[in-house]
N, C-alpha and C positions, 0 to 999 in steps of 0.2 A: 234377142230374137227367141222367145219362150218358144216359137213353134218350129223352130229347127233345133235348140239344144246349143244356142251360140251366143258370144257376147261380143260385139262391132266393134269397131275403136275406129274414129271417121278423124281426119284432119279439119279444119276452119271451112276448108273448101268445100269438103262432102268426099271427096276421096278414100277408100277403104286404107287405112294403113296396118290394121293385122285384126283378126278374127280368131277367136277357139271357142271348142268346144264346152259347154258344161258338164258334158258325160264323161265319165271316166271311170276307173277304177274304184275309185273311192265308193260310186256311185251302190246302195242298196237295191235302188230301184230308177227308173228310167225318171231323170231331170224333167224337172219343171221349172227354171228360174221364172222368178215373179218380181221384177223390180232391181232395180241397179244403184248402186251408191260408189264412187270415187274419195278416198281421204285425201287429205292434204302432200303425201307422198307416193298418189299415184295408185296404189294398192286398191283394187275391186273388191266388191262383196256383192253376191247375188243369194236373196233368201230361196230356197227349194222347198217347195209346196209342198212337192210327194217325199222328198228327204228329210225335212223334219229340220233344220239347219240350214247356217249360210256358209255358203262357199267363197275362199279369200284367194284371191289369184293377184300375183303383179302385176305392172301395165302392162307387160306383155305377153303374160296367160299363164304366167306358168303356178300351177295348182301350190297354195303355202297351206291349206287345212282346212279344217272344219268348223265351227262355232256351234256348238248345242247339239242336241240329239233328243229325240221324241221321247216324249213324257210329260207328267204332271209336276215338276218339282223346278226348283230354282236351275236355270240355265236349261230347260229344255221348253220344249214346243208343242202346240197341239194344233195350231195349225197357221201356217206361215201367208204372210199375204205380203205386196210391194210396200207396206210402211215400213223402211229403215234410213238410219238418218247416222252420219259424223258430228259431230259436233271440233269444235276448232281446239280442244282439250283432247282428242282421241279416242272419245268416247263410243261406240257403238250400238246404238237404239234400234230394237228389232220388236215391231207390232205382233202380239201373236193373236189371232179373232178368235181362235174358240176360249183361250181364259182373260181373255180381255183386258190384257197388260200389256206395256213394255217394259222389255230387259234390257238392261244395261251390260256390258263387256267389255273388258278393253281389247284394245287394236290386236292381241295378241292372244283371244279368245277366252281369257277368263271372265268369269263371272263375276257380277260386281253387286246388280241388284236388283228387283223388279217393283212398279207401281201402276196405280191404275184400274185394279180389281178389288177394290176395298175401302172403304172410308169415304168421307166427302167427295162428291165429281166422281165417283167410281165411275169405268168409263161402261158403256151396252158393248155393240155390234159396231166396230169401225177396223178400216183399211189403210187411213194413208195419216199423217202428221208431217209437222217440217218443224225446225228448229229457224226462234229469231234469233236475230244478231246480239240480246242481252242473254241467251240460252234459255229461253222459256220454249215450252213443246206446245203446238199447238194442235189439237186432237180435233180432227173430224167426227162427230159420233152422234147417232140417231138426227140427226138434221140441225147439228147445233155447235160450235164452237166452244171446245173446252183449254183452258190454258195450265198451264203448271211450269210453277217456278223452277229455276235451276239447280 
């Protein structure tokens, strides 16, 4: 819920079973979550638009750290939008739109690598990707479908 500053956790049925906030301490400047990802062990990430970074919370809210911080250089952000994805290795892929890459991270916030902005298939102006099941990314960008291998 980017417009209250919250992240829901519903049961099968629709049922609230626990809710928290994005704001906190940590927080520079007032949260913006823009998109949500679950890993394989439960653990949340929401990327923050106006924080520059994603936020890693357990299944049950409680705040584990930060991933990246604003800038132009490897592991940081220029500007955060809801493309982030797991992959089934632990891998953590976070779309940034103004330099037109994704980063790579592992689960535990280090930095690992970026592509995307360079070479063949450089990607323009896009928002969201998903991961197949052979690990290929596949990139929404300027009206057209881009893929890239594992």
């Amino acid at each position: 819920d980017a417009v209250n500053q919250n992240v829901e956790k519903f049961d099968d049925s629709g049922n609230l079973i626990t809710s928290w906030s994005t704001q906190g301490a940590w927080d520079a400047a007032a949260s913006d979550p823009d998109g949500i990802v679950c890993d394989k062990w439960g653990n949340v990430y929401t990327p923050d638009y106006n924080n520059f970074c994603v936020y890693k919370y357990t299944d049950t809210g409680t705040f584990e750290g930060q991933i990246g911080e604003r800038g132009s250089g490897p592991g940081q952000f220029g500007s955060l939008s809801c493309g982030i994805c797991v992959d089934a290795k632990g891998i953590l892929y976070v779309s940034d739109y103004s330099y037109r890459r994704v980063s790579e991270f592992s689960l535990d916030g280090k930095y690992l690598c970026q592509w995307g902005n360079s070479g063949p298939g450089a990607l323009g102006n896009f928002d969201y990707f998903c991961l197949g099941p052979s690990g290929d990314a596949y990139v929404e960008d300027n009206n057209t479908i881009k893929v890239f291998g594992p």
